[in-house]
C-alpha positions as CSV (number, residue, x, y, z in Angstrom):
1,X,19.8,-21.8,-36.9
2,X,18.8,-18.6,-35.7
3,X,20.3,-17.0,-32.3
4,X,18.4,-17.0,-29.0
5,X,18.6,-12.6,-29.4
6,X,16.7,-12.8,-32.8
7,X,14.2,-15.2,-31.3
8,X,12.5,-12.7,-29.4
9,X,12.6,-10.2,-32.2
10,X,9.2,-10.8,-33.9
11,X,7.3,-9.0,-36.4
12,X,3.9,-7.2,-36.0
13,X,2.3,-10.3,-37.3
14,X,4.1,-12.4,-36.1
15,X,3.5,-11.1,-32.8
16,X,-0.4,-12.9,-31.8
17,X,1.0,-16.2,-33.1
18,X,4.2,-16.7,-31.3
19,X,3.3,-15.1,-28.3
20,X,0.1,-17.7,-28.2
21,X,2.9,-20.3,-28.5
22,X,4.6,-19.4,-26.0
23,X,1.3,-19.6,-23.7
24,X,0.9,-23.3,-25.2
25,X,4.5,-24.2,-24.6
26,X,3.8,-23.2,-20.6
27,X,0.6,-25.3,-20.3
28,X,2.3,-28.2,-22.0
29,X,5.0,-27.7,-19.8
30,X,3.1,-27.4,-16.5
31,X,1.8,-30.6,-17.7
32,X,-1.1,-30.0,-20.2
33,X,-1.6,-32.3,-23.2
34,X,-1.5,-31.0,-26.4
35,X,-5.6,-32.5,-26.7
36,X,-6.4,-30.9,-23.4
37,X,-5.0,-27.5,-24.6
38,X,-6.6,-27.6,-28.0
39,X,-9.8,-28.1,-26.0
40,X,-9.5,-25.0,-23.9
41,X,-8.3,-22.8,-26.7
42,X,-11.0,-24.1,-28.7
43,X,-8.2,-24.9,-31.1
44,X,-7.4,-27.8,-33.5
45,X,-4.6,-30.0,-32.1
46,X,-2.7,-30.0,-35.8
47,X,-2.8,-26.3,-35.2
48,X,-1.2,-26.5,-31.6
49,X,1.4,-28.7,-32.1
50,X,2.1,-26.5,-35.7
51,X,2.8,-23.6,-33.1
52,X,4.9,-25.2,-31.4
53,X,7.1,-26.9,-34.1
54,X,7.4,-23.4,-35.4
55,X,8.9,-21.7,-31.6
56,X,11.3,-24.9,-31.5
57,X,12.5,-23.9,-35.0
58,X,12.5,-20.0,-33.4
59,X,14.5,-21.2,-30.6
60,X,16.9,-23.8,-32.4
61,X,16.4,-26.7,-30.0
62,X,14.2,-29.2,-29.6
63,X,12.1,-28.2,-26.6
64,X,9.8,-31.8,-26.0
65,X,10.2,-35.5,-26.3
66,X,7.3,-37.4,-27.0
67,X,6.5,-40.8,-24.6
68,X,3.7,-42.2,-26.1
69,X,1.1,-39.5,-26.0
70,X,2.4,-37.4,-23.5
71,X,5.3,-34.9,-23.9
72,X,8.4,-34.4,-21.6
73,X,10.9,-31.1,-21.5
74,X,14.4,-31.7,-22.7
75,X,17.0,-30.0,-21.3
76,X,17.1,-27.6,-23.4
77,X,12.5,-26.9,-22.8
78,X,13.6,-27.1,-18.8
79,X,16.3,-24.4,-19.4
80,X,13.9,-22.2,-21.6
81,X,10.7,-22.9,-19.3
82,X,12.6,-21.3,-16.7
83,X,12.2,-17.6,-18.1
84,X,9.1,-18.2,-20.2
85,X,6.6,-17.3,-17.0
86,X,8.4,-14.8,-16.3
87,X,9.1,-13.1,-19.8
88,X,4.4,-13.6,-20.0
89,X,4.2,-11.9,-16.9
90,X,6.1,-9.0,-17.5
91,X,4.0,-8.9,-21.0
92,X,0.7,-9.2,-19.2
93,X,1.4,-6.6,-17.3
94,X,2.9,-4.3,-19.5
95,X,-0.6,-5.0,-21.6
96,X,-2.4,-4.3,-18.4
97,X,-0.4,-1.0,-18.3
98,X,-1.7,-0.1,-21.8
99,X,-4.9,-0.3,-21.0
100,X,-4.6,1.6,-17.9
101,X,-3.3,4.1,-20.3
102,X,-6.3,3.6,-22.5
103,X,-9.0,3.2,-19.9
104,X,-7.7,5.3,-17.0
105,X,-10.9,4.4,-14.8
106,X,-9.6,0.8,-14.3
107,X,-6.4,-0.4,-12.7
108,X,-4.6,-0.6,-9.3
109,X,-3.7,2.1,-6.7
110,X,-0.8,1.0,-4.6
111,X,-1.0,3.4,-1.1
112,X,0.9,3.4,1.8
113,X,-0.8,4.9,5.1
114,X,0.2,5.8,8.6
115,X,-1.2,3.5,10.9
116,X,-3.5,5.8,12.8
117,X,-5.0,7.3,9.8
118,X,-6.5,4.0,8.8
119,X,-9.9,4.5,11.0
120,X,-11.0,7.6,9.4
121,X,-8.5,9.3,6.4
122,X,-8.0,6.7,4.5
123,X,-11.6,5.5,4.8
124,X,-13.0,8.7,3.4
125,X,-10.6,9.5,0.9
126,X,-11.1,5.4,-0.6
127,X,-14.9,5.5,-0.3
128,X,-15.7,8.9,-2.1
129,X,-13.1,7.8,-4.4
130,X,-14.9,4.8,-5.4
131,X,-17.9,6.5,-5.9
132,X,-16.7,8.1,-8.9
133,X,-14.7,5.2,-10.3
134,X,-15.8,1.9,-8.8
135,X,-13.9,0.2,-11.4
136,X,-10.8,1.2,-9.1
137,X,-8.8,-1.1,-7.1
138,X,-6.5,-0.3,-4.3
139,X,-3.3,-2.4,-2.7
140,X,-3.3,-0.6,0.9
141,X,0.1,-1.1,2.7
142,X,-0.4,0.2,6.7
143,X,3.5,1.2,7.1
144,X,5.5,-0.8,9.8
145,X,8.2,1.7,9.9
146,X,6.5,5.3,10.3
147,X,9.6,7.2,10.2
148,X,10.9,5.9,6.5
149,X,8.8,6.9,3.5
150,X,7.3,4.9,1.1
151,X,7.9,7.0,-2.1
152,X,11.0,7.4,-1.6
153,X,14.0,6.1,-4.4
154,X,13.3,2.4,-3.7
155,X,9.5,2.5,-2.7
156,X,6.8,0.7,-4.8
157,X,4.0,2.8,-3.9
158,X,2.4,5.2,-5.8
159,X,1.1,7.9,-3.0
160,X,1.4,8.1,0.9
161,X,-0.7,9.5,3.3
162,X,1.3,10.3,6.8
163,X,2.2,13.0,9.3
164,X,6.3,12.2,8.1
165,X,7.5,15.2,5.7
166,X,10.9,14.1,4.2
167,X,13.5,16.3,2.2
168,X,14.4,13.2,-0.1
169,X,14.9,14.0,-4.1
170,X,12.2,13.5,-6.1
171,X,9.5,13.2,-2.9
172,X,6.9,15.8,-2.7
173,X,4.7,16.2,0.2
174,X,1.8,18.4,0.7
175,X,-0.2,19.0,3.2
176,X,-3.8,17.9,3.9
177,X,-4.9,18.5,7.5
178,X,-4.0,19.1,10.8
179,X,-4.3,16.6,13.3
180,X,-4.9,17.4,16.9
181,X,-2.5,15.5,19.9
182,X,-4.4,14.6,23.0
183,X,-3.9,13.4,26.2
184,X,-5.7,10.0,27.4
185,X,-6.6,8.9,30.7
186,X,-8.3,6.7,32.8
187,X,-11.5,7.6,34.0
188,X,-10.5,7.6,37.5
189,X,-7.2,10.2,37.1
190,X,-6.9,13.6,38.8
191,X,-6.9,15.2,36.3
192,X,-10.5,13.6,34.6
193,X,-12.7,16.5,35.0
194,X,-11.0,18.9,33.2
195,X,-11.2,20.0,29.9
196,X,-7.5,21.0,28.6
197,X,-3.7,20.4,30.5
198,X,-0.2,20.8,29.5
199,X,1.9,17.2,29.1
200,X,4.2,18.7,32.4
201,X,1.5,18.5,34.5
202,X,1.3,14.3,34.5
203,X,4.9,14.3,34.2
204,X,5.2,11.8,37.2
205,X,2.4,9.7,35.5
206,X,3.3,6.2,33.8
207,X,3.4,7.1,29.9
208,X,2.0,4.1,27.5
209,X,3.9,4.8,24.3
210,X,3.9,3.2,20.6
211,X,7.4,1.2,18.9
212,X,10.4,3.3,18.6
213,X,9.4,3.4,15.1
214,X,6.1,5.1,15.6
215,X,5.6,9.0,14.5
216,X,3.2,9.1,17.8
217,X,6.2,8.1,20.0
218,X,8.8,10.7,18.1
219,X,5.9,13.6,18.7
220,X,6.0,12.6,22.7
221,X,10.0,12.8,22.7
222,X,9.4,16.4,21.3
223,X,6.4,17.5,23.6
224,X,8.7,16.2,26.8
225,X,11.9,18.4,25.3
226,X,10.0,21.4,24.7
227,X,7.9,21.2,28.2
228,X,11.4,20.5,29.8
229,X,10.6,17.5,31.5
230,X,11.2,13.6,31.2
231,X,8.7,10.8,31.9
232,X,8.5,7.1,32.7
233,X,7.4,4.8,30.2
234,X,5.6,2.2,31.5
235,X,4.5,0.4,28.8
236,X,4.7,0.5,25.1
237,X,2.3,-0.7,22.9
238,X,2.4,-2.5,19.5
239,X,-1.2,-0.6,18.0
240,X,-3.5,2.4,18.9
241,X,-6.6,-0.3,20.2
242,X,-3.6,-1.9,22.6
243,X,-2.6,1.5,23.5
244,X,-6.4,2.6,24.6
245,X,-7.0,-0.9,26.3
246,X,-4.0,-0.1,28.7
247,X,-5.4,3.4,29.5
248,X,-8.7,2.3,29.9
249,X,-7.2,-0.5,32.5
250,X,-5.6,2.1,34.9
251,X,-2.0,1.2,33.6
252,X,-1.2,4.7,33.2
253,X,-1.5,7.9,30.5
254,X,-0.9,8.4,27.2
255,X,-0.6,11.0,24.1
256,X,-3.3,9.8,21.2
257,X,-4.1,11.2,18.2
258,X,-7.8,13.0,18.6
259,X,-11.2,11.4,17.6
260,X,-12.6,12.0,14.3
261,X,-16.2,13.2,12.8
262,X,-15.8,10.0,10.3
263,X,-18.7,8.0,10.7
264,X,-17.9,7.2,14.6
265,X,-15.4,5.0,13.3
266,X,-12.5,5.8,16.3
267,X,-13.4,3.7,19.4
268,X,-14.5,5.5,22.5
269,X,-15.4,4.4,26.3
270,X,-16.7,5.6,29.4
271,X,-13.5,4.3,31.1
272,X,-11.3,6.7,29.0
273,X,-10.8,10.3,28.8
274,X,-9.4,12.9,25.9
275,X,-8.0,16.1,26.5
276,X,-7.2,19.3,25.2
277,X,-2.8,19.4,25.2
278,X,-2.4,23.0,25.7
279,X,1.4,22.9,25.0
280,X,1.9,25.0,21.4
281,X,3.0,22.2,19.3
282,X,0.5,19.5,20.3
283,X,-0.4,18.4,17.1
284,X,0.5,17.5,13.5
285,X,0.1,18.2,9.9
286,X,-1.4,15.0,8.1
287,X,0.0,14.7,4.3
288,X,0.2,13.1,0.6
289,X,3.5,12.4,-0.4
290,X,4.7,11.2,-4.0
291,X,7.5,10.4,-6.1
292,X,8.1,12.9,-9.0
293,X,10.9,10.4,-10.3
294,X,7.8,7.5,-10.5
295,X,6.0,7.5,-13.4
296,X,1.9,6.9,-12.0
297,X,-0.8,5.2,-14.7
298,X,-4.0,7.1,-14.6
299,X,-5.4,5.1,-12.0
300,X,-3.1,6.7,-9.4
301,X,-3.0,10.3,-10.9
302,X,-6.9,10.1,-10.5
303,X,-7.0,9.3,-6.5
304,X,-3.7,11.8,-6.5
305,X,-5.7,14.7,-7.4
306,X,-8.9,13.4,-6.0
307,X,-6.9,13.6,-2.3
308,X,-5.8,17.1,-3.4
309,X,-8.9,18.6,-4.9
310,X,-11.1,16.7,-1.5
311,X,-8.5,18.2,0.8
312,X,-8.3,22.3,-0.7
313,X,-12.6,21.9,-0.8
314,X,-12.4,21.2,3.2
315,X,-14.6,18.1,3.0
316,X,-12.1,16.1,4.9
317,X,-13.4,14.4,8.5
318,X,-13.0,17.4,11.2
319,X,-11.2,16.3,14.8
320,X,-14.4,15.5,17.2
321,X,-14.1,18.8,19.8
322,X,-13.8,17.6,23.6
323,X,-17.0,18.0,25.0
């Protein structure tokens, strides 16, 4: 009888034949009939039940019992069933991953993204992407916690796009634009008919804020230290479209990331208004941040260098200037 280690040691042509029944040994174990595999294999059912003779023999157990027509796991077909989906999966995907390797137009992109970039970065860098290489898919994870990265020793992602530059091993970050901080308020504040202020002048105003965890509320905190002063918070918001509904409601004044040239996508009203922050550091540097550690598939490497060459050409969205 051959050991359990030397059953998954096959040769090169051996390799089609067992690993189709192993396929057949699922089905039949998820409840299949030998007939009704046969039929959607377009195979003979001597030839299935063959194949699977042969991976009991491989395995050294007997892996059915036959009632009737039907089959039934033994004990020992329960135990091995148990790791069988998973050992196909991991070999699906590492065939996927050749053929990434092969066909580097194809395959998944796995991006994280800043909340507040996902009205108009994201959209531009994903659709002029996808003009090239519509074959191209994309898993987009918005990040709940701003203030961790995503590439970082135990992310999954392949790239990020955020305002958060880490000094982590491995993580590079580079930058792609700077993003303008504004002021909101509501249409009937004092200071609504200008043009431009600095955050110590509505000091005594209630301040809507983001989570704890938001970059938007960290970049406050700093604006208030440098300025020298401290506000109230009044409110604090879950998302940027909560945060402008509370403004645009009278319930006080908040700092907003500005309004982009992207296809009007960033909401506006007549009951809200942006300003100019004067204060020197009222803005921030939007980047791309990857894992040098991560080995990418082509896929990625493509929108990597896309964000990079779309970024150094300047045909990223520009801030919308206040009027």
């Amino acid at each position: 009888m051959k050991s359990m280690r030397n059953a998954h040691v096959f040769s090169l042509s051996e390799v089609g034949m067992d690993t189709e029944a192993l396929r057949w040994f699922e089905m039949v174990a998820d409840g299949a009939t030998v007939t009704e595999v046969a039929e959607l294999e377009m195979r003979s059912q001597p030839g299935i039940s063959r194949a699977l003779d042969r991976l009991e023999a491989e395995v050294g157990a007997a892996l059915f019992q036959r009632s009737g027509r039907l089959l039934s796991l033994t004990p020992a077909g329960a135990a091995f069933h148990r790791h069988v989906g998973a050992a196909l999966h991991r070999l699906d995907d590492g065939i996927a991953a050749v053929q990434q390797l092969v066909s580097p137009e194809t395959g998944t992109v796995r991006v994280a993204f800043q909340a507040s970039l996902g009205t108009w970065l994201v959209p531009d860098l994903i659709g002029s992407f996808r003009q090239r290489y519509p074959q191209v898919r994309f898993d987009l994870r918005s990040k709940a916690d701003e203030q961790v990265t995503a590439v970082g020793a135990r992310g999954v992602v392949d790239v990020e796009l955020s305002t958060l530059h880490v000094a982590e091993d491995g993580v590079t970050w580079h930058p792609l634009v700077r993003e303008p901080i504004r002021l909101l308020l509501p249409r009937e504040h004092r200071c609504a008919d200008r043009r431009r202020v600095q955050i110590a002048e509505v000091a005594d105003d209630p301040f809507i804020t983001l989570r704890s965890s938001s970059l938007l509320r960290a970049q406050l905190d700093r604006l208030c230290a440098h300025a020298g002063i401290e506000v109230e918070v009044a409110l604090v918001a879950d998302d940027l479209p909560t945060l402008r509904g509370y403004v645009a409601s009278g319930l006080g004044v908040a700092i907003i990331p500005a309004r982009w040239d992207a296809g009007a996508i960033e909401p506006s009203s007549p009951r809200m208004h942006y300003l100019e922050l004067a204060d020197p550091d009222a803005e921030r540097t939007v980047g791309l941040s990857w894992n040098e550690h991560r080995r990418r598939l082509p896929a990625a490497e493509l929108f990597r260098n896309h964000v990079l060459d779309r970024a150094n050409a300047g045909k990223l969205p520009r801030p919308v200037p206040i009027p």
